[in-house]
C-alpha positions in Angstrom: 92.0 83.5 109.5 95.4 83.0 108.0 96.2 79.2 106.2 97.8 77.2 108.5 100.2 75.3 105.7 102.7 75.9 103.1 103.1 79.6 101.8 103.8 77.5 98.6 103.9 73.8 97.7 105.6 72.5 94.5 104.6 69.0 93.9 105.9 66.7 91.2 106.5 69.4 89.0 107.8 68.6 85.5 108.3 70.8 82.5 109.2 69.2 79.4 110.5 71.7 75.9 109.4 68.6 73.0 112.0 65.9 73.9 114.3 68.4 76.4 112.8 67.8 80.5 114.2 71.6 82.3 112.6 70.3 85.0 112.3 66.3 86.6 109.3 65.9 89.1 110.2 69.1 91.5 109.1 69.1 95.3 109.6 71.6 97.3 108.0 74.2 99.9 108.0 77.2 101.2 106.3 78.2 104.7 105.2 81.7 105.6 108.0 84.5 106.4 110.6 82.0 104.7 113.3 82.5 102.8 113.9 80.2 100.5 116.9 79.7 97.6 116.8 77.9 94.8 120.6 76.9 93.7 122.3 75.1 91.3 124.9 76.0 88.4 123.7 77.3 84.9 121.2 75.8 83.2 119.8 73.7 86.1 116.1 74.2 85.5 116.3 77.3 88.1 114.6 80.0 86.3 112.1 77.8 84.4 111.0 77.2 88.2 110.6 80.2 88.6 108.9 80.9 85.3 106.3 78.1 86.9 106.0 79.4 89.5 104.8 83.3 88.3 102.8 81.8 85.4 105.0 82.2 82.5 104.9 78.3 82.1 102.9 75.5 83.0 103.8 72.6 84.6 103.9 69.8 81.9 102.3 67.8 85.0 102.7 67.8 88.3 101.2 71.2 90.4 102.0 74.5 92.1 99.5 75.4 95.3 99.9 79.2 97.3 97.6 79.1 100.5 96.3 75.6 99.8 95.0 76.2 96.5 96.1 75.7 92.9 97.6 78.1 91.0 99.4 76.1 88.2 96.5 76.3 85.6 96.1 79.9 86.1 97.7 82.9 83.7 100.5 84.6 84.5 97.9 88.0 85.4 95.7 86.3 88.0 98.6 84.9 89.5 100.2 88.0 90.2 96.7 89.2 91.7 96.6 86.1 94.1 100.0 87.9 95.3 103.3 86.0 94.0 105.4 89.0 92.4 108.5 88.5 90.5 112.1 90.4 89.5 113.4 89.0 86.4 117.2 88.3 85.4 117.1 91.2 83.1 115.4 93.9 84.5 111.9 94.8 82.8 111.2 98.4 82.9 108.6 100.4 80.9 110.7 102.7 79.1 108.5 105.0 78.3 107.6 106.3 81.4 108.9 107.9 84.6 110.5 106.3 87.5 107.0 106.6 89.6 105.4 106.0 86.8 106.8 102.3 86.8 106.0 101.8 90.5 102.2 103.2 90.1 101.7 100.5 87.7 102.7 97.7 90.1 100.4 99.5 92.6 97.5 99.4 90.3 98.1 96.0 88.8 99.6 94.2 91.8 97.9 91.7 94.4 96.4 94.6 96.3 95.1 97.4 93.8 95.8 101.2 94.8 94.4 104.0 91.9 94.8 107.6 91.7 96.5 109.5 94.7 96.6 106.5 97.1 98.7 104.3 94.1 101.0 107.5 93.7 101.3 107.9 97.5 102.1 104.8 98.1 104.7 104.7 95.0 106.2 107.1 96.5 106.6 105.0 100.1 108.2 102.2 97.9 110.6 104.0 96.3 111.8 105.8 99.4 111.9 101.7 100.5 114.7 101.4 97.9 116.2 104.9 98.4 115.0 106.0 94.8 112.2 108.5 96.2 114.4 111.0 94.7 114.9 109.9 91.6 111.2 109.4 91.2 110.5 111.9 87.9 113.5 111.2 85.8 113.4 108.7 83.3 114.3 105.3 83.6 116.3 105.2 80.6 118.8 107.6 83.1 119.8 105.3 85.4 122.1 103.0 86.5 121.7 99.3 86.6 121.4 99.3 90.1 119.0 102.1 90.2 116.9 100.1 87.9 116.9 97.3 89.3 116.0 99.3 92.7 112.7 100.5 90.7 112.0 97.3 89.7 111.7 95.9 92.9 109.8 98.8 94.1 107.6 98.1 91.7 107.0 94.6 92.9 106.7 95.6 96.5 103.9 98.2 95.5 101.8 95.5 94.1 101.9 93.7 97.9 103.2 90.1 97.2 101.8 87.5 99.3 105.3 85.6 97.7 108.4 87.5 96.3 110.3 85.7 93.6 114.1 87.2 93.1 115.6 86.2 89.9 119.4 86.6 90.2 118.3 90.4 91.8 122.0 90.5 92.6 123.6 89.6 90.0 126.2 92.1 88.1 126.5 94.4 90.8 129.9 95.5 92.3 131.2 95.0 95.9 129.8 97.9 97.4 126.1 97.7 95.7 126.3 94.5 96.8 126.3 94.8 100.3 123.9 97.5 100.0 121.7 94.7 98.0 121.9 91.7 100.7 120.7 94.6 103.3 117.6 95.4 101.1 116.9 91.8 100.7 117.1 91.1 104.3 115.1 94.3 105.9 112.5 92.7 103.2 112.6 89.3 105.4 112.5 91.9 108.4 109.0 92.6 107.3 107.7 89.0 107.2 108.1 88.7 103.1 107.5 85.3 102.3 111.1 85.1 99.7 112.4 82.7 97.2 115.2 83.7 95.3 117.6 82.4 92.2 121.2 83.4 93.3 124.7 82.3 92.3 126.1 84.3 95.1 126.5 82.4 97.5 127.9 84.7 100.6 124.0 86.1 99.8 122.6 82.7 100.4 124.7 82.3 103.6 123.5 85.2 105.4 119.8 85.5 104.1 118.0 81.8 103.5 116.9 79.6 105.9 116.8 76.8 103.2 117.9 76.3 100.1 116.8 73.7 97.0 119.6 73.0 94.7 119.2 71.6 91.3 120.7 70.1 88.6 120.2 69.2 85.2 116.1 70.1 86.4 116.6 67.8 89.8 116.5 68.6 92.9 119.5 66.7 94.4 119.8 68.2 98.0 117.6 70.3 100.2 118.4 72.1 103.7 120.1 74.5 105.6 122.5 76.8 103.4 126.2 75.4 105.3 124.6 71.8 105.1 123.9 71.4 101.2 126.9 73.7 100.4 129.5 71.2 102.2 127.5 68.5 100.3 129.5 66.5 97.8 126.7 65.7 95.1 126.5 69.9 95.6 130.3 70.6 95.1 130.5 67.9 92.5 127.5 69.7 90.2 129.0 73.0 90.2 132.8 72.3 90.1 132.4 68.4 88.0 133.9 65.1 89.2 137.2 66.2 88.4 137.2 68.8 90.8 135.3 67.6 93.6 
């Protein structure tokens, strides 16, 4: 029987650095097959979200719920096994092994655990997801950024997130491999991926979110549909200042 609620509920979420808040009582959430961006200019309290979110920081209060139950207290580890994976800003690889090598372990670590052939097997199905299948025995240290951020997310994906957090996945990629990005991101929505993602490029949140939270200095200060909050002025005037907007 699947939960009938929020994929994901953020509620009064605060995260306080000694006397610096990142992030001011935070409420959000996310429904099942939604996609989900979280906005705002640099140094908004975005990524610290997300950093919530996964486990890599606890709320100082407040609390983060997946399916109804709390995940907030939880390491970083059994979160990922409840099913929320992550991509990070700067893509984390394990340098000292092979592409597959890198997807396996998402398979065998990831909210639905694959060993031996069937984690190589189905390695293989992720990175021919991405279009790296052939690529899948040369070292990571080899390729592009693209490529590796590819990997990374095929590395996710093998670990079966319930919830998959994008952290700027499209960020420093040209034209063309941006295109080819948005397409990847949206055949992942194809599938019924629950999706939040960090993203400063915006044509990316245009075509792929059905909402979007936007923050500022850790607030949220507007919530809805991409073309409403990006023709809001409190929006235009956080990103481009008073003098601008």
């Amino acid at each position: 029987m699947r939960y009938s609620g929020s994929a994901l509920s953020v509620n009064g979420v605060t995260k306080r650095f000694g006397g610096l808040v990142a992030v001011d009582n935070m409420e959000f959430s996310v429904g099942e097959h939604e996609m989900v961006g979280i906005i705002g200019p640099n140094g908004s309290g975005k990524t610290t979200m997300m950093n919530m979110i996964s486990g890599t920081f606890k709320p100082t209060s407040g609390s983060i719920s997946m399916m109804g139950s709390r995940i907030s207290d939880l390491p970083a580890q059994e979160i990922t096994r409840r099913g929320v994976g992550r991509t990070f800003q700067l893509v984390r690889l394990l340098p000292s092994l092979s592409v597959l090598e890198n997807v396996i372990a998402g398979a065998v670590f990831g909210h639905r655990k694959r060993w031996g052939r069937e984690a190589e097997d189905h390695a293989h199905r992720m990175l021919e997801r991405v279009g790296m299948d052939a690529m899948s025995y040369a070292p990571v240290s080899s390729l592009t950024y693209i490529d590796q951020k590819r990997v990374e997310l095929a590395r996710v994906l093998a670990g079966d997130p319930e919830i998959l957090l994008l952290d700027e996945w499209l960020a420093g990629l040209n034209p063309t491999e941006l295109e080819t990005g948005i397409e990847l991101i949206h055949d992942l929505r194809k599938e019924g991926r629950t999706v939040i993602l960090v993203e400063h490029v915006m044509d990316a949140i245009r075509s792929l979110c059905d909402r979007c939270v936007v923050m500022s200095s850790g607030v949220k200060i507007a919530e809805g549909s991409p073309d409403v909050v990006l023709s809001d002025p409190e929006v235009i005037r956080a990103y481009l200042g008073d003098d601008d907007a």
